[in-house]
Jmol script that loads the backbone (N, CA, C; Angstrom):
load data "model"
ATOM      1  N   UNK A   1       1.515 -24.357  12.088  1.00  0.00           N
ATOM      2  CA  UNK A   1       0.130 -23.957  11.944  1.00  0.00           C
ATOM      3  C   UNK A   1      -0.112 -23.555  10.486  1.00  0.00           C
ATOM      4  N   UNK A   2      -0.706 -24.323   9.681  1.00  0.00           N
ATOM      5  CA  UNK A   2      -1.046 -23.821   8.698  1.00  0.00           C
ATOM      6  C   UNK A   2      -1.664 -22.844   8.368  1.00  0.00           C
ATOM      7  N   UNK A   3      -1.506 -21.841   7.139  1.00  0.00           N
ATOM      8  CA  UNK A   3      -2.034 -21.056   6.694  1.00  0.00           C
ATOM      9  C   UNK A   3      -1.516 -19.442   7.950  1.00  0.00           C
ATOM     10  N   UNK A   4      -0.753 -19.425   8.333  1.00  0.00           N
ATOM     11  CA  UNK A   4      -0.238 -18.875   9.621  1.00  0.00           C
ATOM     12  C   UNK A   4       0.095 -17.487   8.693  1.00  0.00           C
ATOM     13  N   UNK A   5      -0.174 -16.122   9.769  1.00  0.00           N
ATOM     14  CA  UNK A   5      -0.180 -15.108   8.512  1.00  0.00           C
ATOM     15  C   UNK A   5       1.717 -14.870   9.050  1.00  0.00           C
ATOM     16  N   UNK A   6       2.085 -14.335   7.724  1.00  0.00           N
ATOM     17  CA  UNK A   6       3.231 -14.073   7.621  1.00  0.00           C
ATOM     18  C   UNK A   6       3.358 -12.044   7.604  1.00  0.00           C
ATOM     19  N   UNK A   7       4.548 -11.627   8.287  1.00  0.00           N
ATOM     20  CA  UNK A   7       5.111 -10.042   8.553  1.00  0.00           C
ATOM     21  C   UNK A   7       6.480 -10.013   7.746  1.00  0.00           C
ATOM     22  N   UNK A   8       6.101  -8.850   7.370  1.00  0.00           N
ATOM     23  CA  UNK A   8       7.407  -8.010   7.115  1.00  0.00           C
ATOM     24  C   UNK A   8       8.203  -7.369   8.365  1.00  0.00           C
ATOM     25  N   UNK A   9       9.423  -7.285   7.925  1.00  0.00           N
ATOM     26  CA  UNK A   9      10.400  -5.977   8.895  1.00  0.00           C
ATOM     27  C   UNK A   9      10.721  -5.074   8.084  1.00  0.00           C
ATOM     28  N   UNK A  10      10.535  -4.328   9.012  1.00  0.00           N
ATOM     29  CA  UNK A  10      10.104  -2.685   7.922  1.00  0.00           C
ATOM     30  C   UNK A  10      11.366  -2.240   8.808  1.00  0.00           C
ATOM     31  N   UNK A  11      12.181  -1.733   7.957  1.00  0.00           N
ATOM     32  CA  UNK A  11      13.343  -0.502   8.221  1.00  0.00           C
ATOM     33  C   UNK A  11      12.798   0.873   7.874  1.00  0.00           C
ATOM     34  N   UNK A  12      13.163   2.140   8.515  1.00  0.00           N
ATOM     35  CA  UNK A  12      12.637   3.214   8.369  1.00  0.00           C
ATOM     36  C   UNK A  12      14.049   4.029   7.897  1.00  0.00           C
ATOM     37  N   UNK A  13      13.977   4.965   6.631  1.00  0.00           N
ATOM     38  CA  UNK A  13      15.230   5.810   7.139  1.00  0.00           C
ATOM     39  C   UNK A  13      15.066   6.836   7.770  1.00  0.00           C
ATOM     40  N   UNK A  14      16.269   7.240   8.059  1.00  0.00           N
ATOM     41  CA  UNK A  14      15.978   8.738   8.527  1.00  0.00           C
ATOM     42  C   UNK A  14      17.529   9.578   8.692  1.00  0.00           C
ATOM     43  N   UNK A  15      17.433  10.416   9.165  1.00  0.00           N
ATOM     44  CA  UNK A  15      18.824  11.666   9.143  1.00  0.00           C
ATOM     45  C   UNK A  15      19.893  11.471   9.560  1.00  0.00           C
ATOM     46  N   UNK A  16      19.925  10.400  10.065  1.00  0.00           N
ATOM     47  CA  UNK A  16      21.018  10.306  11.319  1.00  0.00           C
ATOM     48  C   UNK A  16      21.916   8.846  11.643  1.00  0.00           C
ATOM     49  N   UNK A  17      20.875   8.032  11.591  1.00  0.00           N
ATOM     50  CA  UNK A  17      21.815   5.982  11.469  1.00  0.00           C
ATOM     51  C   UNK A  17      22.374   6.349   9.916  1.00  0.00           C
ATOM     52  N   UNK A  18      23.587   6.339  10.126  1.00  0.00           N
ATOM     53  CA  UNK A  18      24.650   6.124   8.915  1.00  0.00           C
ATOM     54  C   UNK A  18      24.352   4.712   7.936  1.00  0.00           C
ATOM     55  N   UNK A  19      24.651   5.122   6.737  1.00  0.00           N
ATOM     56  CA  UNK A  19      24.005   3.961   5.485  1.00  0.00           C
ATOM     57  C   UNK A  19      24.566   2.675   5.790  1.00  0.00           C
ATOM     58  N   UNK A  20      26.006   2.836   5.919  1.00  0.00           N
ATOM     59  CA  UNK A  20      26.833   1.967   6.471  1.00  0.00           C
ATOM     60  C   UNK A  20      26.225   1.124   7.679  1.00  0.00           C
ATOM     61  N   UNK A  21      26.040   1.896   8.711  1.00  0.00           N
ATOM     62  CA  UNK A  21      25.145   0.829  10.179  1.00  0.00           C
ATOM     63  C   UNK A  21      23.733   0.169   9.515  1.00  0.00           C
ATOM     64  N   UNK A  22      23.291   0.832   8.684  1.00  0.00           N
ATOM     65  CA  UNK A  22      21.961   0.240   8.308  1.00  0.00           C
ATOM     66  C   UNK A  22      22.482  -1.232   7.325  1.00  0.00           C
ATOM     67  N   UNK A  23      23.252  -1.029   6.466  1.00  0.00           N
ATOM     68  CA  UNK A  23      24.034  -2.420   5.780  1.00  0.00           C
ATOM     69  C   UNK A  23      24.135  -3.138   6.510  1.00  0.00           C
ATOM     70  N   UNK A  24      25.138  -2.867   7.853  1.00  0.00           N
ATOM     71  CA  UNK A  24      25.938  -3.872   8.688  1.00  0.00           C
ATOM     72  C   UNK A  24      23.991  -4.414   9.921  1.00  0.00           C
ATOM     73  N   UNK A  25      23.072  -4.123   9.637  1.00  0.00           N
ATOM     74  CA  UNK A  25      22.122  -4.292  10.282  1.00  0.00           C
ATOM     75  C   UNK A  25      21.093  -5.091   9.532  1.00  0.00           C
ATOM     76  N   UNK A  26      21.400  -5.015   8.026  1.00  0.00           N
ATOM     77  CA  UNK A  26      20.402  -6.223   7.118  1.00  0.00           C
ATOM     78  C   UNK A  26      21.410  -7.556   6.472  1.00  0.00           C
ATOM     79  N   UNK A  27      22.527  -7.171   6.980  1.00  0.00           N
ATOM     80  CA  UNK A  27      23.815  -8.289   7.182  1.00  0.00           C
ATOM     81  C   UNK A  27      23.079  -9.005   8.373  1.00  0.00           C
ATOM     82  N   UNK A  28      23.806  -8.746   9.021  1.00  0.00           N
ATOM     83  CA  UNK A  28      23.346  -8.993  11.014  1.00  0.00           C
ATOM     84  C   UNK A  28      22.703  -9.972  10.580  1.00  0.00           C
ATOM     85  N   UNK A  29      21.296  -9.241  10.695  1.00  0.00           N
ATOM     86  CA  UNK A  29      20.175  -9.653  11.308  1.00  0.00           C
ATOM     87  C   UNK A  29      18.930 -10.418  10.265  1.00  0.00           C
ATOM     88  N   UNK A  30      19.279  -9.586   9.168  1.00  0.00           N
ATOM     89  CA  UNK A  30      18.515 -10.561   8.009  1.00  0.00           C
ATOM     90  C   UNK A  30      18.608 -11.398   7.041  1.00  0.00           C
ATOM     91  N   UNK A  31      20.349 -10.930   6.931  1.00  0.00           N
ATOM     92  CA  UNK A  31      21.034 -12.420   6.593  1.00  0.00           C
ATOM     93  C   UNK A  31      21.208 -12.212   4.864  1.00  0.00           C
ATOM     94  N   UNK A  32      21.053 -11.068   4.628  1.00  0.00           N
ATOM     95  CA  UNK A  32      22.050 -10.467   3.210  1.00  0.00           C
ATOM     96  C   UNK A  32      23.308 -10.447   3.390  1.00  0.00           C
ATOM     97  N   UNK A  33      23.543 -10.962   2.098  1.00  0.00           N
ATOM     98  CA  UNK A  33      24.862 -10.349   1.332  1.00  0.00           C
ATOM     99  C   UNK A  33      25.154  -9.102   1.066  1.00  0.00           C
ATOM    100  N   UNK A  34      27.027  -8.616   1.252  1.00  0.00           N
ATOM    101  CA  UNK A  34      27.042  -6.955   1.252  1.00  0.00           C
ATOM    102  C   UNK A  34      26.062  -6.660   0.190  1.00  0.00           C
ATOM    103  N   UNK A  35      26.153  -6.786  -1.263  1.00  0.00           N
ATOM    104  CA  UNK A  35      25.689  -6.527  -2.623  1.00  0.00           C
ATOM    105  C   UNK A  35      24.078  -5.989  -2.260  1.00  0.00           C
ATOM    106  N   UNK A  36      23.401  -7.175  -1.704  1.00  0.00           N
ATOM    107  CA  UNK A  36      21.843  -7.613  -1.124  1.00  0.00           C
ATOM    108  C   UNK A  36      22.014  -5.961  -0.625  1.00  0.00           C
ATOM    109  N   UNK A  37      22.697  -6.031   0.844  1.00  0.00           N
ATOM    110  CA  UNK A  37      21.961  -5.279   2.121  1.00  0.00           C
ATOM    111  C   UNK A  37      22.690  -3.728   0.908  1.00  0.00           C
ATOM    112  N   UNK A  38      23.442  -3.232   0.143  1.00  0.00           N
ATOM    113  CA  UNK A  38      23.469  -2.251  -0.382  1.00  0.00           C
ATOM    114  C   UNK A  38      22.182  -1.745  -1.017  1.00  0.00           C
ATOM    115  N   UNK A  39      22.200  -2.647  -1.724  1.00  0.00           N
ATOM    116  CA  UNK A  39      20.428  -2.534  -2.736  1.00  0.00           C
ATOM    117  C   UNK A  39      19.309  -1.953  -2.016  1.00  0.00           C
ATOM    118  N   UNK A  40      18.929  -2.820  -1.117  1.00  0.00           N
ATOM    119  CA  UNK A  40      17.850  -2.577   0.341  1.00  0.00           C
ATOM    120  C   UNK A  40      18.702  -1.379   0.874  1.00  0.00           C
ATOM    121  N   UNK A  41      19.787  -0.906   1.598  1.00  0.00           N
ATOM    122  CA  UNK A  41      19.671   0.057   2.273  1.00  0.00           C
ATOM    123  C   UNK A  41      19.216   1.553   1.774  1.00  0.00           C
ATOM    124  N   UNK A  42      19.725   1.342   0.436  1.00  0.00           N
ATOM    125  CA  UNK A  42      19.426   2.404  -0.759  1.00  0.00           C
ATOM    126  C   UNK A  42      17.755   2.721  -1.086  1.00  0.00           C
ATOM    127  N   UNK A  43      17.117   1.130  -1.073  1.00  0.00           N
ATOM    128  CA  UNK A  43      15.726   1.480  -1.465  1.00  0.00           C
ATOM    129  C   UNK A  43      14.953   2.135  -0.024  1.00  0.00           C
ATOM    130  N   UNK A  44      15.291   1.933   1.326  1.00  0.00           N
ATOM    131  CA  UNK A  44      15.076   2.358   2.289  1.00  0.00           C
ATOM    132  C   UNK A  44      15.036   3.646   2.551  1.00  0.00           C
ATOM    133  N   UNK A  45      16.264   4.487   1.705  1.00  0.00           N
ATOM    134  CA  UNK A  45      17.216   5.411   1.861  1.00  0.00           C
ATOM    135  C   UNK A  45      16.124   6.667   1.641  1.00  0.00           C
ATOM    136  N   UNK A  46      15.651   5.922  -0.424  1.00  0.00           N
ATOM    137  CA  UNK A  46      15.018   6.521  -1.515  1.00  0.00           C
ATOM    138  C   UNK A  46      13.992   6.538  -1.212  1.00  0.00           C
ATOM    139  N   UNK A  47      13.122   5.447  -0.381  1.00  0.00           N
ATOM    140  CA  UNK A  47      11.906   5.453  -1.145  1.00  0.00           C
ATOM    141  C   UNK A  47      11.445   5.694   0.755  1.00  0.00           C
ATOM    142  N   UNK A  48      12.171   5.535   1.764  1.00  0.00           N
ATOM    143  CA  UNK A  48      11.561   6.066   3.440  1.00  0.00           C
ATOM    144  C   UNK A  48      11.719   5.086   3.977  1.00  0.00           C
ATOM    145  N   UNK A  49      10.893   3.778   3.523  1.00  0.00           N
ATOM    146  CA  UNK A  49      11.042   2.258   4.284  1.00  0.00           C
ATOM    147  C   UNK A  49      11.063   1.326   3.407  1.00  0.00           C
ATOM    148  N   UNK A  50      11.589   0.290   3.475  1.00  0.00           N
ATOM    149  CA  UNK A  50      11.734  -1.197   2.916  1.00  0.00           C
ATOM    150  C   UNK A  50      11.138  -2.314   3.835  1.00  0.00           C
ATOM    151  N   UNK A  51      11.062  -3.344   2.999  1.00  0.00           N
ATOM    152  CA  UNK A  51      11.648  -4.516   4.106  1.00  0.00           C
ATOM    153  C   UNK A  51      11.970  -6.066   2.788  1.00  0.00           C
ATOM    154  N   UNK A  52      12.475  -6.696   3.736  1.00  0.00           N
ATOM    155  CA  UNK A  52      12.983  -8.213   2.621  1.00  0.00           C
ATOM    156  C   UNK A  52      12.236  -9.375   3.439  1.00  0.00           C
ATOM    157  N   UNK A  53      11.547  -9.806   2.660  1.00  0.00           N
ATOM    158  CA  UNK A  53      11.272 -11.429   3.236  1.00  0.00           C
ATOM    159  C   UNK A  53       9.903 -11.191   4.313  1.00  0.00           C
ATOM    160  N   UNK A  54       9.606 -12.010   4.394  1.00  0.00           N
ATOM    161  CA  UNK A  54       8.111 -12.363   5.564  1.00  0.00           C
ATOM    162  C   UNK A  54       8.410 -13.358   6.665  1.00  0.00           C
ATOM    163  N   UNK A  55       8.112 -13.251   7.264  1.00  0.00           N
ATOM    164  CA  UNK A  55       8.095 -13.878   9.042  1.00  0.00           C
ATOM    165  C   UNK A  55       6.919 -14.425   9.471  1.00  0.00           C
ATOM    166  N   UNK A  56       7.547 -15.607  10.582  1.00  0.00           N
ATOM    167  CA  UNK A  56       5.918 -16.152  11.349  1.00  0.00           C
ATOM    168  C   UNK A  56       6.296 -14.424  12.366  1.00  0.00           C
ATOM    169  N   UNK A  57       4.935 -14.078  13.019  1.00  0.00           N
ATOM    170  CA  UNK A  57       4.872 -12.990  13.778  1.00  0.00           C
ATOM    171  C   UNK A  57       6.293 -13.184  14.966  1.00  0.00           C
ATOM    172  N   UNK A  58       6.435 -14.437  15.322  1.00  0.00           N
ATOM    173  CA  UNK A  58       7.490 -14.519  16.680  1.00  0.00           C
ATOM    174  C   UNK A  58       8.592 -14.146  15.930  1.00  0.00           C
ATOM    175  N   UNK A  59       8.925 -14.587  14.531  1.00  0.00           N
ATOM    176  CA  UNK A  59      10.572 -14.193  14.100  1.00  0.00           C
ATOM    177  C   UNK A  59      10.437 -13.124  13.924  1.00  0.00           C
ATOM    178  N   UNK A  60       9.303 -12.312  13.003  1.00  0.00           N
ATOM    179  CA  UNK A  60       9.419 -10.729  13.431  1.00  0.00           C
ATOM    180  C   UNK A  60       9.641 -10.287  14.218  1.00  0.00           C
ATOM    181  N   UNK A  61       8.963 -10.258  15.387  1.00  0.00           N
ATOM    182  CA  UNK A  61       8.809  -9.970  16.713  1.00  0.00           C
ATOM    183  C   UNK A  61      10.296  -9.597  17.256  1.00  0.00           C
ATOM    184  N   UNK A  62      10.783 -11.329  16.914  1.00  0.00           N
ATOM    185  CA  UNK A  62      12.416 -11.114  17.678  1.00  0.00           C
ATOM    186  C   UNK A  62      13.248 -10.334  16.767  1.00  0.00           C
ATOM    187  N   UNK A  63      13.239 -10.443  15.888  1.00  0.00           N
ATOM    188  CA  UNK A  63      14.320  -9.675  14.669  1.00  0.00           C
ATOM    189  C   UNK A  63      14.090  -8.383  15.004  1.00  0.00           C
ATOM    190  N   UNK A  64      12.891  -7.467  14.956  1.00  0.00           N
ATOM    191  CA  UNK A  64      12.716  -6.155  15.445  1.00  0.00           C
ATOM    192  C   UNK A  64      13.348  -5.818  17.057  1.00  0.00           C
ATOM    193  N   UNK A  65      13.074  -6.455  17.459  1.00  0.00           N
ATOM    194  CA  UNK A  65      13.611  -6.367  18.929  1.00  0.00           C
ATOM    195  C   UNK A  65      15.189  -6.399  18.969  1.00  0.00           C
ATOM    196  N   UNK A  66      15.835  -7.416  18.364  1.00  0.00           N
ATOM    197  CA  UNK A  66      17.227  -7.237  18.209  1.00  0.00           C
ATOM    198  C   UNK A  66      17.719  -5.824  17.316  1.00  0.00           C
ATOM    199  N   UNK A  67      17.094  -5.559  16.383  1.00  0.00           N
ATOM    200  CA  UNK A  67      17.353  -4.466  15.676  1.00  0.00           C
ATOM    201  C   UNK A  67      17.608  -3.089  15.941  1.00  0.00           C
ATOM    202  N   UNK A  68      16.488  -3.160  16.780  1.00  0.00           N
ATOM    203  CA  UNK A  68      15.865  -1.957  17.794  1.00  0.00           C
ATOM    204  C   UNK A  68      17.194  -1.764  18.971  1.00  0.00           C
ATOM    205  N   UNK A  69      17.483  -3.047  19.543  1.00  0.00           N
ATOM    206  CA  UNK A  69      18.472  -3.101  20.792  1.00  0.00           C
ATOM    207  C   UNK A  69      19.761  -2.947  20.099  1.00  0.00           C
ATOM    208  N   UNK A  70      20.448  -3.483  19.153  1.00  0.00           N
ATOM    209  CA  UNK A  70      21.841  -3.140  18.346  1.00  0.00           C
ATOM    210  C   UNK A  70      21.463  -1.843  18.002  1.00  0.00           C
ATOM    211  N   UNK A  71      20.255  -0.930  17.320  1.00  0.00           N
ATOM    212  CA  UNK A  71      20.561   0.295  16.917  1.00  0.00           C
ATOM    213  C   UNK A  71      20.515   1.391  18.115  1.00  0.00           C
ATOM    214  N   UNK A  72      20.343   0.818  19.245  1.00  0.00           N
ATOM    215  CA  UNK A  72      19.993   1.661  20.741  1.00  0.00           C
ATOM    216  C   UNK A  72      21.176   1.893  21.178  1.00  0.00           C
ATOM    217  N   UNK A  73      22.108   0.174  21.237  1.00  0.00           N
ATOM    218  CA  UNK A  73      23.447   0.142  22.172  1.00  0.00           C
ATOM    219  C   UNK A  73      24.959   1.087  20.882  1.00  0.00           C
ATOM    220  N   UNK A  74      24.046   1.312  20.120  1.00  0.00           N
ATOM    221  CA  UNK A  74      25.369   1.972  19.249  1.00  0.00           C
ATOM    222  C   UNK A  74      24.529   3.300  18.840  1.00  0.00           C
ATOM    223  N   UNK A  75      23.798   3.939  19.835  1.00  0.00           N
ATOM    224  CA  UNK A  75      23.260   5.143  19.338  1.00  0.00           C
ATOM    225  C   UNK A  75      22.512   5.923  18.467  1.00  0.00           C
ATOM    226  N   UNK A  76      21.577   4.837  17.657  1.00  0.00           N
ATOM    227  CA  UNK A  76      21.282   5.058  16.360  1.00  0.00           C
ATOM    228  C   UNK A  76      20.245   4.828  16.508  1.00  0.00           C
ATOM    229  N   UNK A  77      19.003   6.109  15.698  1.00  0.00           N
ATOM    230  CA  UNK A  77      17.795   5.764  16.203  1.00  0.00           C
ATOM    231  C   UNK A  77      16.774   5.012  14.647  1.00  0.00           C
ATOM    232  N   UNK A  78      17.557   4.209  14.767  1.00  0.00           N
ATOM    233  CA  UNK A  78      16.988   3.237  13.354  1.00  0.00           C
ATOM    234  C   UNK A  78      15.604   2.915  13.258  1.00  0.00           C
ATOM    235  N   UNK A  79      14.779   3.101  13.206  1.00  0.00           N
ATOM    236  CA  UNK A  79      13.125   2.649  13.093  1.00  0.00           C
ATOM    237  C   UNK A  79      13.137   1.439  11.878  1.00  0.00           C
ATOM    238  N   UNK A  80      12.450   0.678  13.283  1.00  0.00           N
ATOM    239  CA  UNK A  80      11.816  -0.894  12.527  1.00  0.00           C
ATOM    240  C   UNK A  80      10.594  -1.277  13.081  1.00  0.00           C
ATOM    241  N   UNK A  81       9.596  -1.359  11.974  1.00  0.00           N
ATOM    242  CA  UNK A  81       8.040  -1.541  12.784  1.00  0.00           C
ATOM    243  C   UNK A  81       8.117  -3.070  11.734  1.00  0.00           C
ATOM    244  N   UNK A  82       6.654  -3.563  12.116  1.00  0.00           N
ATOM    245  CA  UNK A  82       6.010  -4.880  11.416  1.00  0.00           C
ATOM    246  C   UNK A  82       4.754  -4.465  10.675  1.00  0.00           C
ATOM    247  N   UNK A  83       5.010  -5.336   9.644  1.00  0.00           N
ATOM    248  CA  UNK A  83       3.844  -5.016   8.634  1.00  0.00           C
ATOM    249  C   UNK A  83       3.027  -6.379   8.268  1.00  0.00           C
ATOM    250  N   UNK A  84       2.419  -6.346   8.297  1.00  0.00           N
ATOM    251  CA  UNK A  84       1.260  -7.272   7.321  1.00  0.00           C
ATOM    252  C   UNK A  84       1.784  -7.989   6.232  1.00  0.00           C
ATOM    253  N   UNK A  85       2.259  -9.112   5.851  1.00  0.00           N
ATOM    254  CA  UNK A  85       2.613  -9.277   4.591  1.00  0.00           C
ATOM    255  C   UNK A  85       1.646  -9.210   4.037  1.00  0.00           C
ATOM    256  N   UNK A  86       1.712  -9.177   2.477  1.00  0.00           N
ATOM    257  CA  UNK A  86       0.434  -8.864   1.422  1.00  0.00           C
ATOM    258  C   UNK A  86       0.991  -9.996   0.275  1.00  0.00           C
TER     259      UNK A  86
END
end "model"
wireframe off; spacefill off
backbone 0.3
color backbone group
């Protein structure tokens, strides 16, 4: 579909998902390199939320959903919403 709007995945930090699970989670799932997902987990860390790259709404959709379910089944209350790309 042309002209199809494109989303971000927004990572949230917060007190408690270890820096480390958040790396091994923009590895995973978004498909960085260690070097990459260090950079991003840090700007997440610093600045509250990040995100890398834009999505049709369904790959968002699913990527958050997996994110959400890996940071659930290992205890970690990782926040990932969708944004608007700009």
């Amino acid at each position: 579909m042309p002209n199809e709007p494109l989303y971000n995945v927004v990572l949230h930090n917060d007190d408690v998902t270890p820096m480390e699970f958040v790396v091994q989670v923009l590895q995973r799932f978004i498909g960085l390199d260690y070097e990459e997902a260090i950079k991003l987990m840090l700007r997440i860390h610093h600045e509250g939320k990040a995100s890398h790259g834009a999505y049709t709404l369904e790959q968002a959709e699913a990527t958050i959903a997996g994110i959400l379910a890996f940071a659930h089944e290992h205890n970690h209350p990782l926040g990932c919403t969708l944004e608007e790309a700009r």
